[in-house]
VOPAGU-2260 file (C-alpha; in pm, 1 decimal, decimal comma):
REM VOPAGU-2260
SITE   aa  ch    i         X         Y         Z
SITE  UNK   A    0    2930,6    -584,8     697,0
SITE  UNK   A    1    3252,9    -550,1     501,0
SITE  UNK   A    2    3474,7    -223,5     520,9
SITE  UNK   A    3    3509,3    -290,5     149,0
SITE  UNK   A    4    3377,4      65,1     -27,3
SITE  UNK   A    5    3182,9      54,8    -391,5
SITE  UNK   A    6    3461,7     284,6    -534,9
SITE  UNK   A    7    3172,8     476,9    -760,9
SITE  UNK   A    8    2955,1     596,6    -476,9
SITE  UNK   A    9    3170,4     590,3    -166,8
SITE  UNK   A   10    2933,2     393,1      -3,2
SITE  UNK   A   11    2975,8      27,2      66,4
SITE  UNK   A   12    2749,1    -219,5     -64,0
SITE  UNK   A   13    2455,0    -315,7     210,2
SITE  UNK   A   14    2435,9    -673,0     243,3
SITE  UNK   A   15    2147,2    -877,2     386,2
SITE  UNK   A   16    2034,6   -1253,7     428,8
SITE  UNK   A   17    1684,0   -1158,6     388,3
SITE  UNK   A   18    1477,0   -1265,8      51,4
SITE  UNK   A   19    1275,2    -971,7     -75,0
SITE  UNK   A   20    1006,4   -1030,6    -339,1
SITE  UNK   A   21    1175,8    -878,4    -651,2
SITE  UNK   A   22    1546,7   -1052,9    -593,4
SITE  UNK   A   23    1441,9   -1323,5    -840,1
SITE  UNK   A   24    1418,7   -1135,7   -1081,7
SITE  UNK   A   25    1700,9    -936,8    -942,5
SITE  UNK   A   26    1917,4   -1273,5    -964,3
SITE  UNK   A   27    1786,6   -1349,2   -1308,9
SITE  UNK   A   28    1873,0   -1000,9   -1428,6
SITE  UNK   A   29    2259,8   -1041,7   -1247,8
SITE  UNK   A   30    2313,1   -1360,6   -1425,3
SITE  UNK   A   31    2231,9   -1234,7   -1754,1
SITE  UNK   A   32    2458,5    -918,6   -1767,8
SITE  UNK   A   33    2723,0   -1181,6   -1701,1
SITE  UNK   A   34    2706,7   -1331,4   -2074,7
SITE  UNK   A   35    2836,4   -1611,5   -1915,1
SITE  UNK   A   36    2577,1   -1809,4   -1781,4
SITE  UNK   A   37    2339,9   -2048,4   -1991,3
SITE  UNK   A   38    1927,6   -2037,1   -1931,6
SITE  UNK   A   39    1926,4   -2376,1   -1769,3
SITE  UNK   A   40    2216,4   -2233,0   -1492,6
SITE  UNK   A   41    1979,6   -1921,9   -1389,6
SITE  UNK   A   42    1710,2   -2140,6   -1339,2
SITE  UNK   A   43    1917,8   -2354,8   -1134,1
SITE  UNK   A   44    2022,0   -2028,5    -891,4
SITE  UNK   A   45    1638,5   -1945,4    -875,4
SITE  UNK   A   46    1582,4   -2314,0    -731,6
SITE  UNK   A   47    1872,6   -2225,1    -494,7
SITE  UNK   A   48    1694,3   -1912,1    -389,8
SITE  UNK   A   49    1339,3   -2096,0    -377,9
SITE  UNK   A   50    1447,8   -2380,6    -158,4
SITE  UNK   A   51    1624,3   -2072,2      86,5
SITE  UNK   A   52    1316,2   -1929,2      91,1
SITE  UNK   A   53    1164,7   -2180,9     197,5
SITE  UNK   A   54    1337,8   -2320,1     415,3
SITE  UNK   A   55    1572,7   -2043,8     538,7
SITE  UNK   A   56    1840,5   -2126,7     772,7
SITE  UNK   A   57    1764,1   -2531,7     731,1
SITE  UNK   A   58    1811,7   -2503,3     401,4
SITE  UNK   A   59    2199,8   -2617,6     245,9
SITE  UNK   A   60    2212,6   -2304,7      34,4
SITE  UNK   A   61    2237,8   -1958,6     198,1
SITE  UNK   A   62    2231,8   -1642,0      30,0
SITE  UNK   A   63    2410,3   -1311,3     113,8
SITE  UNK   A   64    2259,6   -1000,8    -112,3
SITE  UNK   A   65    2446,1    -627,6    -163,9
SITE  UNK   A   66    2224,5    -383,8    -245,6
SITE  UNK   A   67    2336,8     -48,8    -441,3
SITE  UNK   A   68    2034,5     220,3    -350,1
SITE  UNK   A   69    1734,5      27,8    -440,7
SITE  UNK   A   70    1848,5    -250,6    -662,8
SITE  UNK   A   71    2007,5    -574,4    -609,6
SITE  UNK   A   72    2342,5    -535,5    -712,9
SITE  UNK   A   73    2489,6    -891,1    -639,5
SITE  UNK   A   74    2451,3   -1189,7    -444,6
SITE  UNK   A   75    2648,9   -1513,3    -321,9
SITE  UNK   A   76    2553,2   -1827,8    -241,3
SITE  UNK   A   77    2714,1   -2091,0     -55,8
SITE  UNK   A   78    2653,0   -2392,8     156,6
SITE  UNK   A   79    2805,1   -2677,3     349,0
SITE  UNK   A   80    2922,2   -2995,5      67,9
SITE  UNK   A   81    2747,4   -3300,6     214,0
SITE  UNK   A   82    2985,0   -3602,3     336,9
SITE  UNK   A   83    3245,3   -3358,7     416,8
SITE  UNK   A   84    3350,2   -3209,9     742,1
SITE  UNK   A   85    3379,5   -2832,2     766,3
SITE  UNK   A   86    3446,1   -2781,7     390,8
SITE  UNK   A   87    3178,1   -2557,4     228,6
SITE  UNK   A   88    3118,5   -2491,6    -182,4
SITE  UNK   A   89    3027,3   -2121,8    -321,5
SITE  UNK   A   90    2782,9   -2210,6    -556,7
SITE  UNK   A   91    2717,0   -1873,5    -670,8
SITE  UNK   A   92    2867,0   -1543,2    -671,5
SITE  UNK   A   93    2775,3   -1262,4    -933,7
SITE  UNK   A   94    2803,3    -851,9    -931,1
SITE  UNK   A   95    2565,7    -691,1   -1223,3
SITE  UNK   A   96    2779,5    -680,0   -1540,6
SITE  UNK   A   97    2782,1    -288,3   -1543,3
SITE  UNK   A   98    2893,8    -205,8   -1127,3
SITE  UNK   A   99    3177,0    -481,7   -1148,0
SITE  UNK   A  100    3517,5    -426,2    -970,9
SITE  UNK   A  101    3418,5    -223,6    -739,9
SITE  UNK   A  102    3459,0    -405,8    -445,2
SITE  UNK   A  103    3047,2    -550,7    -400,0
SITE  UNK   A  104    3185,6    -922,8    -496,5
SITE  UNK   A  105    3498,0    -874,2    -257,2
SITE  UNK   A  106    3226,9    -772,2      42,7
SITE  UNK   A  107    2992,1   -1098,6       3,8
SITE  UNK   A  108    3266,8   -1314,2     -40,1
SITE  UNK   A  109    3437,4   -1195,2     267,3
SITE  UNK   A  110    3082,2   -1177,7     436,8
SITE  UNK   A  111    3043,0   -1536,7     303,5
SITE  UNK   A  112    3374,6   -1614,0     483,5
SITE  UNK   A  113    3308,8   -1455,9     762,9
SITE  UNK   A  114    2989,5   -1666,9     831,2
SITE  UNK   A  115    3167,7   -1987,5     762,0
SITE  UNK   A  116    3412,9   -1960,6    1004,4
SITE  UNK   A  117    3142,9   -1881,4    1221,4
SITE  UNK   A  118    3013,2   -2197,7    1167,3
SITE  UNK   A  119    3338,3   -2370,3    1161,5
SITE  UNK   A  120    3385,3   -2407,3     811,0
SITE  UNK   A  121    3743,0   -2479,9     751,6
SITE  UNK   A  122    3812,3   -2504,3     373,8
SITE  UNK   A  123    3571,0   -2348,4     100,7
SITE  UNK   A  124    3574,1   -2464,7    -283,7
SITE  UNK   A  125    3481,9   -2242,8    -618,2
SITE  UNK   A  126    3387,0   -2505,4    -859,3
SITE  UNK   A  127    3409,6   -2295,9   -1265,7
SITE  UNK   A  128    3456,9   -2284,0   -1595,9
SITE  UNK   A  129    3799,7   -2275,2   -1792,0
SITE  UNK   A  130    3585,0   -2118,9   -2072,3
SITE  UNK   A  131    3814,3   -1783,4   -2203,4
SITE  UNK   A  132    3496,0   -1611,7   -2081,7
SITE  UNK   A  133    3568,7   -1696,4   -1735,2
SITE  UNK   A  134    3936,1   -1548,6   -1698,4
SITE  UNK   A  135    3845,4   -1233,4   -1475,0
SITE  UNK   A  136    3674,9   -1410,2   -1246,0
SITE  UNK   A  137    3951,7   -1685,3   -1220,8
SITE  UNK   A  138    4182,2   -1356,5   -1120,7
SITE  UNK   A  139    3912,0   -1250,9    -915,5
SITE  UNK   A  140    3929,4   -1561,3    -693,5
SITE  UNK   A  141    4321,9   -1538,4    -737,0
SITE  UNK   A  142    4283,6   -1202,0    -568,1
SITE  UNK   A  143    4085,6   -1274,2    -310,4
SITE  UNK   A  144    4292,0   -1553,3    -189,9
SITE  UNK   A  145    4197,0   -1862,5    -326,4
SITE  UNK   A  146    4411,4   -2099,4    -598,9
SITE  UNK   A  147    4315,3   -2356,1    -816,7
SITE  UNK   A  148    4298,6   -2693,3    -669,1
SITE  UNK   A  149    4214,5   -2909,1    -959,9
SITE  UNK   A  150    4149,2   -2922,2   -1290,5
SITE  UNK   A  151    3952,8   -3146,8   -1491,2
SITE  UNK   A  152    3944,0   -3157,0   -1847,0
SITE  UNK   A  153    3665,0   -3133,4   -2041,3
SITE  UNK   A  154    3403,6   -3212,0   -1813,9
SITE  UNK   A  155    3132,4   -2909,1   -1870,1
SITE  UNK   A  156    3211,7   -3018,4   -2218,0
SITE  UNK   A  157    3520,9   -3063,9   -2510,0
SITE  UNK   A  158    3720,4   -2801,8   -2418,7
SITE  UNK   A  159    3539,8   -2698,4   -2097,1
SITE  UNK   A  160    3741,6   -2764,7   -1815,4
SITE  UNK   A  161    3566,2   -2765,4   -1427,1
SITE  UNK   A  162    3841,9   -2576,9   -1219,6
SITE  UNK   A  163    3780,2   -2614,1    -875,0
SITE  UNK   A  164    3986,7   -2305,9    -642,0
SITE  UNK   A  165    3942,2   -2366,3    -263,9
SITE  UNK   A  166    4052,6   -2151,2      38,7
SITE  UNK   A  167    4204,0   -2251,9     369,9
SITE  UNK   A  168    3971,5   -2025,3     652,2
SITE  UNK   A  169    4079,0   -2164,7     984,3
């Protein structure tokens, strides 16, 4: 687990690999405080989540949960990008809208890190948005180490650039 503390309660986040029965809708619930997301890209993390279920350690997409008390407070998801060698993809990483920036993102991406190297991951990609409604978490990566890579214009969309920000581990 990370040293990183959630500033509010003192207490850092508790993160787990395990799937509990409610963090579905704990996911869907995450994504949609974000205002960012569209309906067809939450559905896509719960297929993440239901083929890790499934198939738990076999499957390409692992999950890392923090938990606040309770409630799932945020998540990350992240796998190995097929035809590579040692490069892995975060495919997901999202705090609740109201506990950001206080340090639960920071812990499951450095868990996340942590468990690639493990594995020998040597180089992980963000692939996002350029939308305006993206900028704190393009800082957020900034902060934690990662830079932007590559840039392709308007490829979500016109005037939707993918920005891909990557990270050197080993």
């Amino acid at each position: 687990m990370s040293g990183n503390k959630n500033r509010e309660s003192g207490k850092a986040p508790r993160l787990r690999t395990k799937v509990r029965p409610a963090d579905p809708d704990g996911i869907s619930r995450i994504l949609a405080s974000a205002g960012n997301f569209y309906p067809f890209e939450i559905d896509i993390a719960i297929e993440l989540l239901d083929d890790f279920t499934l198939n738990g350690r076999k499957s390409p997409y692992q999950f890392i949960f923090a938990d606040t008390g309770k409630e799932l407070a945020g998540f990350v998801c992240y796998g190995p990008i097929p035809l590579t060698e040692k490069r892995y993809d975060i495919y997901w990483i999202a705090v609740s809208k109201e506990i950001q920036n206080k340090g639960i993102g920071k812990a499951l991406l450095k868990d996340a890190e942590k468990r690639i190297a493990a594995q020998k991951g040597k180089y992980l990609f963000i692939e996002t948005s350029s939308r305006p409604d993206y900028a704190d978490t393009h800082i957020f990566y900034e902060r934690c180490g990662y830079r932007c890579a590559a840039r392709i214009p308007d490829f979500y969309r016109d005037n939707d650039d993918k920005m891909i920000f990557m990270k050197k581990l080993l």
